[in-house]
KEVEX-590993 format. One record per residue: residue in one letter; x, y, z of N, C-alpha, C in turn. Coordinates in steps of 0.2 Angstrom, whole numbers, padded with zeros to 4 digits, always signed. Layout:
! residues N
aXYZXYZXYZ...
This chain:
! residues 205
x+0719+0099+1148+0716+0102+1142+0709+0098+1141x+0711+0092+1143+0704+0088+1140+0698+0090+1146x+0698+0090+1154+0695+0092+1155+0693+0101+1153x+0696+0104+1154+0692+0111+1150+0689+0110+1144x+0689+0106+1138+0686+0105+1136+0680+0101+1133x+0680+0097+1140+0672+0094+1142+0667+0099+1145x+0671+0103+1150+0666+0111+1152+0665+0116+1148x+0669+0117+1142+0668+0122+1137+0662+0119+1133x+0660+0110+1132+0655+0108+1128+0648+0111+1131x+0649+0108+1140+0644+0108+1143+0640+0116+1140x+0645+0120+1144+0645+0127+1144+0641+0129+1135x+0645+0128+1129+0643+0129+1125+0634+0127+1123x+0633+0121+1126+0628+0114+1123+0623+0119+1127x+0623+0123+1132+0618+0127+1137+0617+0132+1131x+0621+0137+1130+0619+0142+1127+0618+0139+1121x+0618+0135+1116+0616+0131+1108+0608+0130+1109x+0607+0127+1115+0601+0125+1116+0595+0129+1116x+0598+0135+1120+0594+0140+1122+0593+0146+1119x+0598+0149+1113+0599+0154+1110+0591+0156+1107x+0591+0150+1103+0584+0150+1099+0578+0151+1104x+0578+0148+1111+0571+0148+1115+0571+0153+1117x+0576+0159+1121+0574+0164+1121+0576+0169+1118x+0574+0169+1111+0575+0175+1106+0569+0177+1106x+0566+0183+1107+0559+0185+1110+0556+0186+1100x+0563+0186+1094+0559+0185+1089+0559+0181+1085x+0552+0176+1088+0551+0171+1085+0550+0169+1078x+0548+0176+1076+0544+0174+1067+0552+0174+1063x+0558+0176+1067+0565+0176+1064+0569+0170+1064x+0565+0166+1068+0571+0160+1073+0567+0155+1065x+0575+0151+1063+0575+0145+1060+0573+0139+1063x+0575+0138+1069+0574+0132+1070+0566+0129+1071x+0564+0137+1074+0555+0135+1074+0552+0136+1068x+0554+0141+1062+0553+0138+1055+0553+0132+1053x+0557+0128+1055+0557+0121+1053+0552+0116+1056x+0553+0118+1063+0549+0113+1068+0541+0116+1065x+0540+0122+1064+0532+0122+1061+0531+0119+1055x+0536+0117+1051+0535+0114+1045+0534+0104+1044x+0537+0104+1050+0536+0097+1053+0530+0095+1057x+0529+0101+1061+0523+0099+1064+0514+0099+1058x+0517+0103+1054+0512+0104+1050+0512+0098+1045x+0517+0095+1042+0517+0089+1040+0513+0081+1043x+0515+0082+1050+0514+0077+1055+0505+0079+1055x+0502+0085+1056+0495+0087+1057+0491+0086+1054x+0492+0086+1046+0490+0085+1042+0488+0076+1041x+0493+0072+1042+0494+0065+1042+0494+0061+1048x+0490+0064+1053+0490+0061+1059+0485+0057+1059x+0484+0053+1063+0478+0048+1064+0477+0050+1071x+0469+0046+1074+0467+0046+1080+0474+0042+1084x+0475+0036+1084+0477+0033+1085+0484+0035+1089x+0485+0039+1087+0495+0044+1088+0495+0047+1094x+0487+0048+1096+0485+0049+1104+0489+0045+1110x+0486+0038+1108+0488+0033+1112+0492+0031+1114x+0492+0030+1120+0496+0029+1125+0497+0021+1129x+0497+0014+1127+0492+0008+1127+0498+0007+1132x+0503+0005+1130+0507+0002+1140+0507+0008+1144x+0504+0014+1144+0505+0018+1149+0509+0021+1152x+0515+0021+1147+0520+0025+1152+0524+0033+1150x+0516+0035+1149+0515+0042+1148+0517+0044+1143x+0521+0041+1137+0526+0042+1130+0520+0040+1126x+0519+0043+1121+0512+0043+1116+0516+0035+1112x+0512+0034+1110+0515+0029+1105+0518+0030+1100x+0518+0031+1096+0518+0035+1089+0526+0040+1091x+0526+0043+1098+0534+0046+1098+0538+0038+1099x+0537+0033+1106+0537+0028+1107+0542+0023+1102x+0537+0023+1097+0541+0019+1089+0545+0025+1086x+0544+0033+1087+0550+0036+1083+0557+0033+1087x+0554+0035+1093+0563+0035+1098+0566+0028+1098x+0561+0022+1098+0564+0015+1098+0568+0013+1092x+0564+0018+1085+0566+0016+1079+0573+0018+1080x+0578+0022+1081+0584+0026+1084+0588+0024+1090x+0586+0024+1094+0589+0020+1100+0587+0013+1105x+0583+0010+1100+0581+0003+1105+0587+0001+1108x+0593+0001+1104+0598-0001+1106+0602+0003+1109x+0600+0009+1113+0604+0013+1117+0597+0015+1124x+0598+0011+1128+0595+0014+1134+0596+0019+1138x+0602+0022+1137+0603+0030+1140+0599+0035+1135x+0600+0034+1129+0596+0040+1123+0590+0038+1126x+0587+0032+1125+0580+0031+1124+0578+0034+1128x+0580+0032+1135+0577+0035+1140+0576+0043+1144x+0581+0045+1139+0583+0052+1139+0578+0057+1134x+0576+0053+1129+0569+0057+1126+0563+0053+1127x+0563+0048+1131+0557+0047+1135+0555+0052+1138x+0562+0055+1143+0561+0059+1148+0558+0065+1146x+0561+0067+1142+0560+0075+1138+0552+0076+1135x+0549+0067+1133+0544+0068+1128+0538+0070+1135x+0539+0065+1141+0537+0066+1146+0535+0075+1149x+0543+0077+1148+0540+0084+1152+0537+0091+1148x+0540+0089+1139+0534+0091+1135+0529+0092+1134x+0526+0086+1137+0519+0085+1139+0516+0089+1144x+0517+0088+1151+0516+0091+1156+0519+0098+1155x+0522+0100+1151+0523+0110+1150+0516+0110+1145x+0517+0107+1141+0509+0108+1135+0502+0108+1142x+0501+0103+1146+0497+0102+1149+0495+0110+1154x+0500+0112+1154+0500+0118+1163+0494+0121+1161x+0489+0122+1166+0484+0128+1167+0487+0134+1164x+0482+0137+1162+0483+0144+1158+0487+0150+1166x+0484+0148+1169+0485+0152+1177+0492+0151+1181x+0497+0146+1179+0501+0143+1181+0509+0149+1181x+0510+0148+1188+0516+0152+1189+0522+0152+1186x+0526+0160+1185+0532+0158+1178+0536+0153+1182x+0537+0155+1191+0543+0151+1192+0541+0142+1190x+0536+0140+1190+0534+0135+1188+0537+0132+1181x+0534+0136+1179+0535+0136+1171+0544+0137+1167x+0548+0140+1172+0556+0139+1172+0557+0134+1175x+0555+0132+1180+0556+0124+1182+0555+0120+1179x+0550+0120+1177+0549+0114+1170+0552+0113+1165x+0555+0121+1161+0560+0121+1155+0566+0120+1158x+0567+0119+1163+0575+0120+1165+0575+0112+1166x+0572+0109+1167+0571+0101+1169+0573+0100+1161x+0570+0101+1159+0566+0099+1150+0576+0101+1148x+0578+0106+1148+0584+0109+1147+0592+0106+1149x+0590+0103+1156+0595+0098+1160+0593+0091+1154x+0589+0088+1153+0587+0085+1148+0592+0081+1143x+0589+0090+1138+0595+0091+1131+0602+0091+1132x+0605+0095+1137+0609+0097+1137+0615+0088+1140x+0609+0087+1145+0613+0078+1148+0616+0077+1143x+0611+0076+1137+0607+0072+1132+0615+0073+1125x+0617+0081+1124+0620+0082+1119+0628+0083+1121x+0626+0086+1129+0635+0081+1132+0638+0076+1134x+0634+0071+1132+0636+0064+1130+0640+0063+1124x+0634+0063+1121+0638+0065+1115+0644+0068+1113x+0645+0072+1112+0653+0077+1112+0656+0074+1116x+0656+0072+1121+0660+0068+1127+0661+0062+1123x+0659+0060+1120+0659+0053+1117+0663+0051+1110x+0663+0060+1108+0665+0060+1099+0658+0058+1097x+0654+0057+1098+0648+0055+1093+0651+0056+1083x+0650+0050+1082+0651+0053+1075+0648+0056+1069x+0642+0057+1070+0638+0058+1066+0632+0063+1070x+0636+0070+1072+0634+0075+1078+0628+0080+1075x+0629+0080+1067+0623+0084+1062+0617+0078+1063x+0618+0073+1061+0612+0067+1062+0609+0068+1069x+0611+0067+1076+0610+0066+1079+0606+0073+1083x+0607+0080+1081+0603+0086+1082+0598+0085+1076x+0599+0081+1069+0593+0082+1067+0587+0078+1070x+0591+0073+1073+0584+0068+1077+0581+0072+1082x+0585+0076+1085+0581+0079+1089+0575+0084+1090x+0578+0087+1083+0575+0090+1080+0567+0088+1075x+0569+0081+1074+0563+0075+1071+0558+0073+1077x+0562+0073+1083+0557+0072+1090+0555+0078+1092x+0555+0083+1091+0550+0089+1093+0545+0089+1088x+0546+0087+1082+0540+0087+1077+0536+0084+1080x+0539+0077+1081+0535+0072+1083+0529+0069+1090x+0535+0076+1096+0528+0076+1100+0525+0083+1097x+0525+0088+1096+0522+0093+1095+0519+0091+1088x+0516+0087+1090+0511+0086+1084+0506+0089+1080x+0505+0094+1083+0499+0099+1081+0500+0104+1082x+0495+0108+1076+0496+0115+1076+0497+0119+1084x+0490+0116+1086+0488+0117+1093+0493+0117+1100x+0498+0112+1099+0501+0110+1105+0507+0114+1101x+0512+0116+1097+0517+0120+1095+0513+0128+1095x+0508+0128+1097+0506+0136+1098+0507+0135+1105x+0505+0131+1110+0506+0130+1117+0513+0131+1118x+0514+0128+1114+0524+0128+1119+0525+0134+1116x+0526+0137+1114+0527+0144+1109+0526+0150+1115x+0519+0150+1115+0518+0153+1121+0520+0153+1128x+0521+0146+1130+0525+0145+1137+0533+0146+1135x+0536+0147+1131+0542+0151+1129+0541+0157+1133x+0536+0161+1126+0538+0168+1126+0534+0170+1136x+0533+0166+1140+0532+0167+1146+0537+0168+1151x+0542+0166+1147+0549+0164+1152+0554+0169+1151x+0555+0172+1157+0561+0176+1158+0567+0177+1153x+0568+0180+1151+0574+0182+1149+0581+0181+1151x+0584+0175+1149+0592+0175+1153+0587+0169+1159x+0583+0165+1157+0580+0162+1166+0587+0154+1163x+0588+0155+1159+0591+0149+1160+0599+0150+1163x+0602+0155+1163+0610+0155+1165+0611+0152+1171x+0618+0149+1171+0618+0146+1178+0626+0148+1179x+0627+0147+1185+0632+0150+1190+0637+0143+1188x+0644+0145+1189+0650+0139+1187+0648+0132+1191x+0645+0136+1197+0645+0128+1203+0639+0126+1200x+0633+0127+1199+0626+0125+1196+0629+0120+1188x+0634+0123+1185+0637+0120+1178+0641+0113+1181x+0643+0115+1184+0649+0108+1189+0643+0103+1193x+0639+0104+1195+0633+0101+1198+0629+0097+1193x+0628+0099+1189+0624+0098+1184+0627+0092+1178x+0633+0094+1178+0638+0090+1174+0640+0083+1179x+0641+0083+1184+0642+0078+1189+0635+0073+1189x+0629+0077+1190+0623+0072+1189+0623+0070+1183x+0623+0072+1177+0623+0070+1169+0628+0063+1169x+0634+0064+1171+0640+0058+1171+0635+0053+1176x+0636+0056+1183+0630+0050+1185+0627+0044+1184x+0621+0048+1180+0615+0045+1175+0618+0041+1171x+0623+0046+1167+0626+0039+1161+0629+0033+1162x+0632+0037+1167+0638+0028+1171+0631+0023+1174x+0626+0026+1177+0622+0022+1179+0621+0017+1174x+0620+0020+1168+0619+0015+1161+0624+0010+1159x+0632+0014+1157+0638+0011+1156+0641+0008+1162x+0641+0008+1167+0642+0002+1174+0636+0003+1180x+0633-0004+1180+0628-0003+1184+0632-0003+1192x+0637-0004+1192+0639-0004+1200+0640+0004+1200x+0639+0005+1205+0637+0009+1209+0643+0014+1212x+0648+0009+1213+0654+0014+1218+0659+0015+1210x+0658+0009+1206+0662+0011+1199+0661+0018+1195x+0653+0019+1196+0651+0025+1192+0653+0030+1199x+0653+0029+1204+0656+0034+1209+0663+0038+1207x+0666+0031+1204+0673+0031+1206+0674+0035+1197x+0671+0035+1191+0670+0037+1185+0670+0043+1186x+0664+0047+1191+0663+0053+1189+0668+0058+1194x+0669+0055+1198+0674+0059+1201+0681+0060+1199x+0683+0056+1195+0691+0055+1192+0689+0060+1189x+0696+0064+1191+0699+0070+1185+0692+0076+1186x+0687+0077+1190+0683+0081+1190+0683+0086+1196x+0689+0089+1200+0690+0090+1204+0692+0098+1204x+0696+0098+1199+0698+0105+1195+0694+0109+1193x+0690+0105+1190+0684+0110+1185+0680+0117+1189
């Protein structure tokens, strides 16, 4: 029971994440009503500075101090919307010219992401599961800082296939194996431990 019920989250947490991205009617979608109300806030009150990037490790500063302010003390989160703030950027960045399957590639990365990110969670009981989608939702304001860059990823949405995100049972089992991976990497640094973690009880699924 309990594993069916880690696959029914994963499975769920795909289609949660994605419903809203590709509803081709965007002026109807809540969740980007908000995020434009957020980024509008933030654009308004932005300084030069929010640009900056001073250690270099391609996370703007200003997101940097949002995600540390939240997870300094969780280096699996932290580094899991590093990663996301990372490939946000480089989808904002694409040439205008840039091919769809590229552009799936890149959401689907960004999408493996959230989804790692929110099946931990639920794997975990997170207690406070409404808080922890509104942060999410506080970091997309917060890289999509401008009017400008939330009209870019808007666009590189409505460029993406319809249904590009569905995955096949074994790509959901692949995928969920890599996510535990990653996290054991965090909660046991040995190696054959997290081997021995992710494989227990996953053989079924």
């Amino acid at each position: 029971m309990k594993k069916f019920f880690y696959t029914t989250v994963l499975v769920g947490a795909l289609f949660t994440l994605n419903a809203s991205d590709k509803n081709l009617d965007f002026t109807q979608n809540q969740w980007l009503q908000d995020l434009k109300v957020l980024v509008s806030l933030s654009d308004k009150n932005r300084y030069i500075s929010q640009d900056l990037d001073q250690n270099n490790n391609k996370v703007r500063d200003d997101v940097e101090e949002f995600v540390l302010s939240k997870y300094e003390d969780n280096p699996f989160q932290k580094d899991m919307f590093f990663k996301a703030a990372i490939k946000i950027e480089n989808i904002l960045n694409l040439p205008v010219n840039t091919s769809v399957d590229e552009r799936v590639k890149l959401d689907r990365e960004l999408l493996g992401i959230y989804t790692c990110r929110d099946y931990i969670l639920y794997r975990n009981k997170s207690e406070d599961m409404e808080e922890e989608l509104l942060t999410k939702t506080l970091f997309k304001g917060k890289v999509l800082n401008t009017t400008q860059k939330l009209k870019a990823y808007i666009e590189h949405k409505k460029m993406l296939p319809l249904n590009f995100d569905e995955l096949s049972k074994d790509e959901l089992k692949r995928d969920k194996k890599s996510c535990l991976t990653l996290y054991y990497s965090y909660e046991n640094p040995d190696s054959q431990g997290s081997k021995h973690l992710v494989n227990d009880g996953d053989s079924k699924l």
